[in-house]
Structures are given as C-alpha cells and as structure tokens.
N, C-alpha and C positions, 0 to 999 in steps of 0.2 A: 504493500500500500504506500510507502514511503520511495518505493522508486516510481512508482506509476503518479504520486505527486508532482515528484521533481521533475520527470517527466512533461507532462501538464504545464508544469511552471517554468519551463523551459518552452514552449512551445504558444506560451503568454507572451513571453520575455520575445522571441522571434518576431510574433507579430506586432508586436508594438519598437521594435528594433528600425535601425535605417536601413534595412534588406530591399534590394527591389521587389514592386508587387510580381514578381516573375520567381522568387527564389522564398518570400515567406510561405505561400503557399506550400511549396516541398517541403520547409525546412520545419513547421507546424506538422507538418503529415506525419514523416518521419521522427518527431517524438509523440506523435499520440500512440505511432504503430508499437515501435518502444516500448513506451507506458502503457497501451494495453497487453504486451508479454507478459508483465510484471503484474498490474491488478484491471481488473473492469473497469475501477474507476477514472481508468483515463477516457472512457464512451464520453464524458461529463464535455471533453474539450470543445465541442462546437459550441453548446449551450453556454459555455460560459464563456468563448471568444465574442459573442451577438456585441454585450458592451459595447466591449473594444470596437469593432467592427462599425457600431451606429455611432461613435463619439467620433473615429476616423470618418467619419462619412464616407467611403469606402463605397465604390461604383459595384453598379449590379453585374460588369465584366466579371471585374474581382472576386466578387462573391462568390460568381458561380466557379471560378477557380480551386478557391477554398474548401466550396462543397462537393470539386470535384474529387481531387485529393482525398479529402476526408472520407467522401465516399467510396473510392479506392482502398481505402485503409483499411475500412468495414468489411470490404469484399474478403481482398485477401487475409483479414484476422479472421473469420467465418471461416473460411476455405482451409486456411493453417489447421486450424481447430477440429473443423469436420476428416483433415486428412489422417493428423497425430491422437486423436483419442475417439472417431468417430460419432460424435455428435458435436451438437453446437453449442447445446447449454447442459454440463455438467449437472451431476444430480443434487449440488448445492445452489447451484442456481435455481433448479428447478422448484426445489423445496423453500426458498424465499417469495416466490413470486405467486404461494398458495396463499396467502393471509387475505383478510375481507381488509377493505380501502379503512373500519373504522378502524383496525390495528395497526395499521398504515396512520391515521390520523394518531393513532394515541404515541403512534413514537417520536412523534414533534418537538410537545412540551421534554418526553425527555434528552431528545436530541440537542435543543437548543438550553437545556441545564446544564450537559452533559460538556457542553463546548465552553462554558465557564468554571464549571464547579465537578470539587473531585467527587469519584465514588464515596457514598457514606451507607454503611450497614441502618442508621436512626432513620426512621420516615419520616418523622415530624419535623427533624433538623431540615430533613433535603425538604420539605415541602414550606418551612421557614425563609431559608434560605431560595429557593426558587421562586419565592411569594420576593424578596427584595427584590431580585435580579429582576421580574420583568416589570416591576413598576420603576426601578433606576435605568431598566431600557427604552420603555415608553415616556419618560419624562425626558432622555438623551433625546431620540426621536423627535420629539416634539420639539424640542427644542433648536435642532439642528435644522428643522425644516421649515421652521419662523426663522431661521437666520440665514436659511437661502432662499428666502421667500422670490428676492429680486433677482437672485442669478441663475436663471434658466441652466449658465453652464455647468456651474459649479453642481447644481442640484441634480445634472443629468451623471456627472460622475461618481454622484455623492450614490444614488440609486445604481449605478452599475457596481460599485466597490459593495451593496449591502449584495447587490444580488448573486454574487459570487460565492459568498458562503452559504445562502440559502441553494444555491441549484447544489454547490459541491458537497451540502449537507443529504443529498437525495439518497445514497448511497448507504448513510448510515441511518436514514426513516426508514428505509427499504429492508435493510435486514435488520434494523434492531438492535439498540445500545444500551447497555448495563449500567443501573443508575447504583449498584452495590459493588460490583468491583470494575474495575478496567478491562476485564478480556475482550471487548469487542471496541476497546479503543481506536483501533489499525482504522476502522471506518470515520473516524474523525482528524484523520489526518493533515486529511485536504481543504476543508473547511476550518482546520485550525489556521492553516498557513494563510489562507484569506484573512482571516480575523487579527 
C-alpha cells in the first residue's frame, strides 16, 4: 500500500511537473501501472488527477491522452492479472465488494476518525473524542470557506486539496478500518499522505 502511494504520488508530482503534455501522459501511466503491481489502490489515480487536470484547465486533446494511457494501463493490468493467477478479481476482492452500501456508509465516520485518531480498545473515549474532531472540523470548514468567500481561485484549490483525501479515503470505506487496533491501517495510507 505504501508503494502503490508513492507510486500515485509520483505520478501527481508528473503531472503537475514542467513535462510536455506529450510525455506526462506516459510518464502518469507508467506509475499508476507500477503502483497498481504493488496495491489496487493506485485505480484511485485518475479520480484524483480530475483537480489537477480542471485547475490546469487542460484541453479536451489532452484529456483524452490521459485517458488514453490510463486506459491502456487498465487493459494490460487486467490482462497481466487474468494471465498470472487467472482471474481478475482475487477472492479478496471479491469478498469486499459483498457488503450492503449501509456498511459501506457506516465505514465513513470511522474512516474519517480513523485518519486522525489512534486505535483505542474504550468506546466512549473514541466516541468523545470523534464527537470533538468533527465539530473542530466543521467549525475549520466553515470557516475556511467565509474566508475564500471572494477567491473563486483559491476556493477551487482549497476543494480539490479536500477532495483528495476523500476519493483516496474510498479504499479504506470499501474494505473496512479498525477503530480498536491498527491492522487494516495499510488502507489509510494514501489519504494520510493527502492530509
């Protein structure tokens, strides 16, 4: 999970680099391909280049370069994958993608404790301490958003920087994070490195 970040984050780092738009396209693909060796989570890359990509304003040529590459990537990670273990999605993939959407929903609140605050065995603490966090985030929030009230720009960056941890957070809603010990910490990697 920690190469398939760097990975990722390398492949951010490209695209926001002074590369021609002839060479980040490749040079994005070739760490996503990479970083999907290493964990899933580098699937995450497109979604979380859009930012980037709408703040560059970035021509729909381009785009479709991007998406071609990446769509490239997809192909032959599938193909890799279907050749060396014969199938596509491993029987742990399979077995996360069986929960109802409300368990899905319920991993949120703990995903987003989770990325502030360590495991704790007490409920009451964690449910104490979760009770501060989101009203010191919602009162941040709010406040950061009276204060870009007037700068369109700033507030479109400020919205792409939050969105990065929320998509790179999908990962760990999807399979599920332990709010009593660390072992399924590896899926908050990536969303940590945004934050």
């Amino acid at each position: 999970a920690s190469m398939a970040t760097l990975f990722t984050l390398l492949a951010l780092w490209a695209l926001t680099s002074d590369f021609t738009e002839t060479w980040k396209p490749v040079l994005t693909a070739i760490c996503m391909f990479v970083g999907l060796l290493a964990y899933e989570s580098a699937f995450l890359l497109p979604f979380l280049a859009l930012p980037i990509l709408m703040i560059q304003k970035v021509g729909r040529r381009s785009i479709g370069r991007y998406v071609t590459a990446w769509g490239m990537v997809l192909v032959l990670h599938f193909a890799l994958r279907l050749w060396v273990s014969g199938n596509a999605m491993n029987d742990y993939g399979n077995v996360i993608f069986n929960h109802s959407w409300r368990s899905y929903a319920g991993n949120v609140p703990k995903v987003l404790g989770r990325l502030f605050l360590p495991p704790n065995t007490d409920t009451l603490l964690q449910l104490v301490e979760f009770s501060i966090l989101v009203v010191f985030l919602a009162f941040a929030g709010a406040r950061l958003w009276r204060f870009l009230q007037d700068q369109p720009e700033r507030r479109a960056l400020v919205l792409g920087l939050i969105w990065m941890p929320a998509i790179s957070a999908f990962v760990a809603v999807i399979a599920g994070v332990s709010t009593r010990t660390s072992e399924r910490d590896r899926f908050l990697y990536m969303p940590s490195a945004f934050l």
